[in-house]
KEKOL-935059 format. One record per atom (N, C-alpha, C): residue number from 1; residue in one letter; x, y, z. Coordinates in steps of 0.1 Angstrom, whole numbers. Atoms other than C-alpha are relative to their C-alpha. Example, Ala and Ser with C-alpha at 12.3 -4.5 7.8 and 13.67 -1.06 7.14 Angstrom:
[1, "A", [9, -12, 0]]
[1, "A", [123, -45, 78]]
[1, "A", [9, 12, 0]]
[2, "S", [-9, -11, 0]]
[2, "S", [137, -11, 71]]
[2, "S", [-8, 11, 8]]
This chain:
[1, "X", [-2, -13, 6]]
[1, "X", [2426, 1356, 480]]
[1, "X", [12, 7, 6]]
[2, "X", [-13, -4, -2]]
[2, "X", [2458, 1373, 479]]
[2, "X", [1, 12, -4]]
[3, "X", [-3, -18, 1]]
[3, "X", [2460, 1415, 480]]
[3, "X", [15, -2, -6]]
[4, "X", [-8, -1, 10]]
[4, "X", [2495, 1408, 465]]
[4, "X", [-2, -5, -10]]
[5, "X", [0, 8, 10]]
[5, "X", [2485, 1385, 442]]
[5, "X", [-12, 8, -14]]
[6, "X", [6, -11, 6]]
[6, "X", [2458, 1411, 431]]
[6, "X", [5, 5, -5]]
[7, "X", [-14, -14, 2]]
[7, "X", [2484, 1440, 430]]
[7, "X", [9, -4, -12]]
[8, "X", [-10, 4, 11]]
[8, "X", [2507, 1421, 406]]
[8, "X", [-7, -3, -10]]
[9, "X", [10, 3, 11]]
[9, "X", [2479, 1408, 383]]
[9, "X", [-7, 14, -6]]
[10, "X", [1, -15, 6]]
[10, "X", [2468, 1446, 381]]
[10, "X", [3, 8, -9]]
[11, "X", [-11, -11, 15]]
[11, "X", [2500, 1460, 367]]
[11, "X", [8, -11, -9]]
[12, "X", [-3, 5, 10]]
[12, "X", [2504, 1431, 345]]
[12, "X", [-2, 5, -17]]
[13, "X", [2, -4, 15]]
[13, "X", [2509, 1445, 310]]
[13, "X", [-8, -4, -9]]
[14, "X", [8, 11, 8]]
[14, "X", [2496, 1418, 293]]
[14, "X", [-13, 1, 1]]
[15, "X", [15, -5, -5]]
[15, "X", [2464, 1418, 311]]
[15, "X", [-2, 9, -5]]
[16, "X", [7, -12, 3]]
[16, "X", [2456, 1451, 307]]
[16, "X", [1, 7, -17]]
[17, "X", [3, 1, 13]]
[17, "X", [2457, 1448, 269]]
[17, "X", [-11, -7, -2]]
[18, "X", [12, 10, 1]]
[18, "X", [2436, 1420, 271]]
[18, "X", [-15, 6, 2]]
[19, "X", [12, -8, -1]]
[19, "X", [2412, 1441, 287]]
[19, "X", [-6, 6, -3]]
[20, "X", [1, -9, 4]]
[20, "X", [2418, 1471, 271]]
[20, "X", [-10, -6, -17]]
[21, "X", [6, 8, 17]]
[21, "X", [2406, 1447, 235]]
[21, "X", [-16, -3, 8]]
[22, "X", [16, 6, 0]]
[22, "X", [2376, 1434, 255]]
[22, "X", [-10, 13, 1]]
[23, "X", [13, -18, 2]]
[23, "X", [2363, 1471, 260]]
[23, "X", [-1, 6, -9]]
[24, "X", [0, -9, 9]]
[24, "X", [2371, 1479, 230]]
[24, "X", [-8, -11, -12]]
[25, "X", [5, 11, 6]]
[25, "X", [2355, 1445, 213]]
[25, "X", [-17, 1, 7]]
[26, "X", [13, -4, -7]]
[26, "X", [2323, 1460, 236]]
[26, "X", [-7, 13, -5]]
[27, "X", [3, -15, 9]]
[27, "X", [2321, 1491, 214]]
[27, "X", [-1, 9, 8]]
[28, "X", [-2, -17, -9]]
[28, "X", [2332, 1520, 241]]
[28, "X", [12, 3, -9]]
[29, "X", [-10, -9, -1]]
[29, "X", [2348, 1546, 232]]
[29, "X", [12, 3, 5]]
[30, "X", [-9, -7, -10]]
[30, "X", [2380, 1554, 244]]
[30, "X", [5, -12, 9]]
[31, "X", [1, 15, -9]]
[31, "X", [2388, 1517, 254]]
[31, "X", [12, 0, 11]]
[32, "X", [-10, 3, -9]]
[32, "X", [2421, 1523, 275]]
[32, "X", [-2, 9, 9]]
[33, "X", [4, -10, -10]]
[33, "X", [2407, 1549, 294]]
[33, "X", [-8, -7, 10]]
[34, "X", [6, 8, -8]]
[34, "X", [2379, 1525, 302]]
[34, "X", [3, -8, 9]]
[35, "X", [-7, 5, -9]]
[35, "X", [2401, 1502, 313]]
[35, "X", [10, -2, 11]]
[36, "X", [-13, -5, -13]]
[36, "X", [2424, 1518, 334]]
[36, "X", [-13, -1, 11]]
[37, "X", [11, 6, -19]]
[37, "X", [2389, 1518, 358]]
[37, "X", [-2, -12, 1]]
[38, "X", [2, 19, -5]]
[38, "X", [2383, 1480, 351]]
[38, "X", [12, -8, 6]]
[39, "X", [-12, 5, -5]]
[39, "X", [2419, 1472, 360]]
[39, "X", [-3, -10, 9]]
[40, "X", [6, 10, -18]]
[40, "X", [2412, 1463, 399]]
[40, "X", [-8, -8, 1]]
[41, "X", [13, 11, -5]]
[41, "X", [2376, 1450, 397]]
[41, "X", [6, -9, -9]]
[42, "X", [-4, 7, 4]]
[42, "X", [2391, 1430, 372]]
[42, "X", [9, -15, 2]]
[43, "X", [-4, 7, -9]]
[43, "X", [2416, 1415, 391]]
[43, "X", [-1, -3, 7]]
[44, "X", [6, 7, -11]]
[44, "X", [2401, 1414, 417]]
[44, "X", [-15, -15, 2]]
[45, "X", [10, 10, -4]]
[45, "X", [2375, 1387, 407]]
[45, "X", [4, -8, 2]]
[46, "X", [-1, 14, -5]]
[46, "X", [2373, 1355, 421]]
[46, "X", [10, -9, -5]]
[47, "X", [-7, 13, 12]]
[47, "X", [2386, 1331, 389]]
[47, "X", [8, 5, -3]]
[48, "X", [-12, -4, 13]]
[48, "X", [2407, 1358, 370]]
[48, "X", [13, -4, 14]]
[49, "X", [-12, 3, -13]]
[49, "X", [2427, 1361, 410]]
[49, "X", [5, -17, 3]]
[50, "X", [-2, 13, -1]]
[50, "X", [2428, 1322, 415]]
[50, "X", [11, -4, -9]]
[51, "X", [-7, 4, 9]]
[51, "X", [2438, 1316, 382]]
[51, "X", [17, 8, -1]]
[52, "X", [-14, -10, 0]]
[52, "X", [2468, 1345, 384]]
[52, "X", [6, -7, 7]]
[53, "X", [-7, 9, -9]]
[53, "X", [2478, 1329, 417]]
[53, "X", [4, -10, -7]]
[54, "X", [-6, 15, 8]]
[54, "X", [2481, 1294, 403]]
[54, "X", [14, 2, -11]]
[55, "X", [-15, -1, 10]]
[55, "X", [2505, 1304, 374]]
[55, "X", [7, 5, 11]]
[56, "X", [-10, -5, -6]]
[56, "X", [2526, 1325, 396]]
[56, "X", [6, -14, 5]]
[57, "X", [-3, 8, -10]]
[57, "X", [2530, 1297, 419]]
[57, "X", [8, -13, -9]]
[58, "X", [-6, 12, 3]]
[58, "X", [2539, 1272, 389]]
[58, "X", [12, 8, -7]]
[59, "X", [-12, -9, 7]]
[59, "X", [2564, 1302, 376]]
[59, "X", [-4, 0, -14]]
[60, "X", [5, 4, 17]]
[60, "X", [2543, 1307, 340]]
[60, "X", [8, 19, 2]]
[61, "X", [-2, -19, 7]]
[61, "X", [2561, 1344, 328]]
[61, "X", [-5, 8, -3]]
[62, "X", [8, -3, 8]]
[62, "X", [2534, 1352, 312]]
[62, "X", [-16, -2, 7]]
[63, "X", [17, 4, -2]]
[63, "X", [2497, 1348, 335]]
[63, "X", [-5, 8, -11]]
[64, "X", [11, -12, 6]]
[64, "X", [2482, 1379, 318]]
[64, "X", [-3, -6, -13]]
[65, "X", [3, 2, 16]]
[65, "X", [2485, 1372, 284]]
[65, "X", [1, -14, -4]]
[66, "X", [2, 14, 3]]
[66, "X", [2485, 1333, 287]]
[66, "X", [-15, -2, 1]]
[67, "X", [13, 4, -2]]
[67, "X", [2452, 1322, 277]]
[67, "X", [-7, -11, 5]]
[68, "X", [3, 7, -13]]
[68, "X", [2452, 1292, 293]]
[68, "X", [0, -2, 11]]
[69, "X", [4, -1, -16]]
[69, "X", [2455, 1307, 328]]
[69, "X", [-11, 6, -4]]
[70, "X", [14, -9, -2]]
[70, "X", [2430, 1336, 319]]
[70, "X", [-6, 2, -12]]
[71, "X", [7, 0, 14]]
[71, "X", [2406, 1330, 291]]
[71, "X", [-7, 13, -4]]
[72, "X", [10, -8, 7]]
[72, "X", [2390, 1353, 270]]
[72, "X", [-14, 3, 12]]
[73, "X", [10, 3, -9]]
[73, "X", [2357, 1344, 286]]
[73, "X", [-2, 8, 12]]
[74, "X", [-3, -8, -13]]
[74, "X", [2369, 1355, 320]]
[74, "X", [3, 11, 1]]
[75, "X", [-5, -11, 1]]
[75, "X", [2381, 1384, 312]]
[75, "X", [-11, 10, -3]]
[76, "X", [15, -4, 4]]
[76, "X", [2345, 1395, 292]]
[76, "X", [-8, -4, 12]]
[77, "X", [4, 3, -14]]
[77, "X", [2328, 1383, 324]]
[77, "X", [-4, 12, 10]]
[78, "X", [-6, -11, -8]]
[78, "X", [2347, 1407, 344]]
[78, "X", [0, 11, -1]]
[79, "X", [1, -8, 2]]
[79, "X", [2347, 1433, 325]]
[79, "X", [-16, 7, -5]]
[80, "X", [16, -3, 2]]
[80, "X", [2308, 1434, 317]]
[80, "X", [-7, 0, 15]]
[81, "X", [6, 2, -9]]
[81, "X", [2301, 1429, 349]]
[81, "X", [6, 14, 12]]
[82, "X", [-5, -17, -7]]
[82, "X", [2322, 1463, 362]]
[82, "X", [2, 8, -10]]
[83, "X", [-1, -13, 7]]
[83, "X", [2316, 1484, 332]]
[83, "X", [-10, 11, 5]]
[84, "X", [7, -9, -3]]
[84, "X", [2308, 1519, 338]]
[84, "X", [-11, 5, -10]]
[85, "X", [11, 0, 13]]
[85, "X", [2274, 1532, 321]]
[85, "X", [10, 9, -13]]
[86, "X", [-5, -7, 9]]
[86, "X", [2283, 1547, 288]]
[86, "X", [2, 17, 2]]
């Protein structure tokens, strides 16, 4: 685990669309709002962090929004698992 490698996967743009879709593919209200608090736990899990690292390291331009570093799946995971109650 890598506190930069967090930090850059955070304010990945891309990502945080991705997110922003899966809370809003979860029926909340107000989905970018939501996700500006899932951001961190988000990045911060285990697989989505691993997987971020890995691209960086092979130079992919794109982790966030490449879905073969960070699937769908993982992303719904993460985000069900640090949503706030309604």
């Amino acid at each position: 685990m890598s506190y930069s490698t967090i930090s850059i996967c955070a304010h990945d743009s891309s990502l945080t669309a991705r997110i922003t879709a899966a809370v809003a593919k979860e029926g909340r209200d107000n989905p970018e709002a939501v996700a500006s608090e899932l951001v961190w736990p988000v990045a911060a899990a285990s697989d989505i962090e691993a997987a971020y690292a890995s691209a960086l390291a092979a130079d992919n331009p794109d982790p966030g929004g490449d879905e073969a570093v960070i699937t769908d799946q993982m992303i719904l995971s993460a985000v069900q698992a640090h949503m706030p109650p309604p």
